[in-house]
C-alpha positions as CSV (number, residue, x, y, z in Angstrom):
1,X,-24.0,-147.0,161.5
2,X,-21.1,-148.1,159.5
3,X,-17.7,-149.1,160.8
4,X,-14.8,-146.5,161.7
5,X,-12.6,-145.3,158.9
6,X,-8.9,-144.6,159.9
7,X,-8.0,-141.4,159.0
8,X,-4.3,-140.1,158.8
9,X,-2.9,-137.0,160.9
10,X,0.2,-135.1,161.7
11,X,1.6,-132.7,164.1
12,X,0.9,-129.1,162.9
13,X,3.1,-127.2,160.9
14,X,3.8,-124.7,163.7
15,X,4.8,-127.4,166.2
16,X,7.7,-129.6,164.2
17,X,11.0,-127.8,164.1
18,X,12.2,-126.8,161.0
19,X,14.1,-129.4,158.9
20,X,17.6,-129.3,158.1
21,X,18.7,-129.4,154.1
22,X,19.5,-132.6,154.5
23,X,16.3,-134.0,156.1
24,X,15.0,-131.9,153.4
25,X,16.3,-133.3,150.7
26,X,16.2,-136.5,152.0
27,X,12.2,-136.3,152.2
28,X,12.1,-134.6,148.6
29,X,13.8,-137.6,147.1
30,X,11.7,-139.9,148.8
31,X,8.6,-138.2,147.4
32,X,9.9,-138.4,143.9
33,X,10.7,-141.8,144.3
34,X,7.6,-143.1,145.9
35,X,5.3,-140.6,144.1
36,X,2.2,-142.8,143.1
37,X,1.0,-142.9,139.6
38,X,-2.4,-141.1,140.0
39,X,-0.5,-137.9,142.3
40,X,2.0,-138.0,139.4
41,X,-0.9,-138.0,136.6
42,X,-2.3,-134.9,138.6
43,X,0.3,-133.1,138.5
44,X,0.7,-133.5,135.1
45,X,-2.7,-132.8,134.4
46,X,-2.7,-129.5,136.4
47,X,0.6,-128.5,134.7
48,X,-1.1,-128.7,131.1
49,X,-4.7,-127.7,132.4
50,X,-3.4,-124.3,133.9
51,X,-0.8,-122.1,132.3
52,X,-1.2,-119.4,135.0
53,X,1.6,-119.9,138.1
54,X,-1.0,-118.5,140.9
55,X,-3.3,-120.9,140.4
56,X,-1.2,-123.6,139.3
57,X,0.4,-123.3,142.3
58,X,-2.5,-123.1,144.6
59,X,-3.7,-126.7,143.1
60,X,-0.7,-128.4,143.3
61,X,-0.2,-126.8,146.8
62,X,-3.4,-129.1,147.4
63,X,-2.2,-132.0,146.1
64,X,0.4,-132.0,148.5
65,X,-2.0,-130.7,151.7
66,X,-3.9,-133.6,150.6
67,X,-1.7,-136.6,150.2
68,X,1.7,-135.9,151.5
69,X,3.2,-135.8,154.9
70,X,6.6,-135.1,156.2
71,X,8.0,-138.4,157.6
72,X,4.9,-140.1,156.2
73,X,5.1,-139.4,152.7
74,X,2.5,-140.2,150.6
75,X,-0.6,-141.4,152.2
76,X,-3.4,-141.8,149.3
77,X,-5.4,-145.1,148.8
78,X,-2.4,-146.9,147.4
79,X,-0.7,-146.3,150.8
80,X,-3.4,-146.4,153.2
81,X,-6.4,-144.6,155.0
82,X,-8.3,-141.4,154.4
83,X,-6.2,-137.9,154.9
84,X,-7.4,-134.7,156.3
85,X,-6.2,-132.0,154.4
86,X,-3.8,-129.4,156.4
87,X,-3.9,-126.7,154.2
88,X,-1.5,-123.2,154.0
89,X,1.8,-125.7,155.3
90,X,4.9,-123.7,154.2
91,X,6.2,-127.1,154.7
92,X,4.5,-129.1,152.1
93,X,4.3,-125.8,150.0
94,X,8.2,-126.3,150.2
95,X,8.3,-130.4,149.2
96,X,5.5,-129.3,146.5
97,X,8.2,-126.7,144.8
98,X,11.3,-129.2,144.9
99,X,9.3,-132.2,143.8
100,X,7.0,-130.7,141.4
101,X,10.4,-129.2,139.8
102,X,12.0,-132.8,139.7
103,X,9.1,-134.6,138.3
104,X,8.3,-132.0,135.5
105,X,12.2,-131.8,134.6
106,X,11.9,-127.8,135.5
């Protein structure tokens, strides 16, 4: 048996309060800012992979269920430990819309 892997969670989506625009904002420019290159070259990738919004949106969405957490930001293997996905967070689906609009100049 191999040794324990850390894996990264959060309080779910139902049980945080919602954020305020500011803290909102706040965590969207942090998430630009701190985006690491491979989430960025994803996004990217998906963007010229998938002309059709629905879909788009649905990968992307996992992008963020995947490696971003509110307070947290991101948490892939250039910031530490494995993530569980928690997926359908209006949350994230939220950060997703705002940062995916800053980093592809939309």
């Amino acid at each position: 048996m191999g040794a324990a892997t850390p894996v990264l969670w959060r309080t779910a989506p139902e049980e945080v309060r919602p954020p305020t625009e500011q803290e909102f904002s706040a965590q969207v420019d942090l998430a630009v800012a701190d985006i690491p290159d491979d989430v960025r070259d994803r996004i990217h990738s998906i963007y010229s992979e998938h002309r059709e919004s629905t879909l788009r949106d649905h990968l992307l969405d996992w992008v963020f269920y995947e490696a971003w957490r509110w307070g947290d930001g991101w948490v892939t293997g250039e910031h530490g430990g494995r993530t569980l996905g928690v997926f359908h967070d209006p949350l994230a689906q939220r950060v997703r819309g705002a940062v995916v609009a800053r980093v592809m100049g939309a």
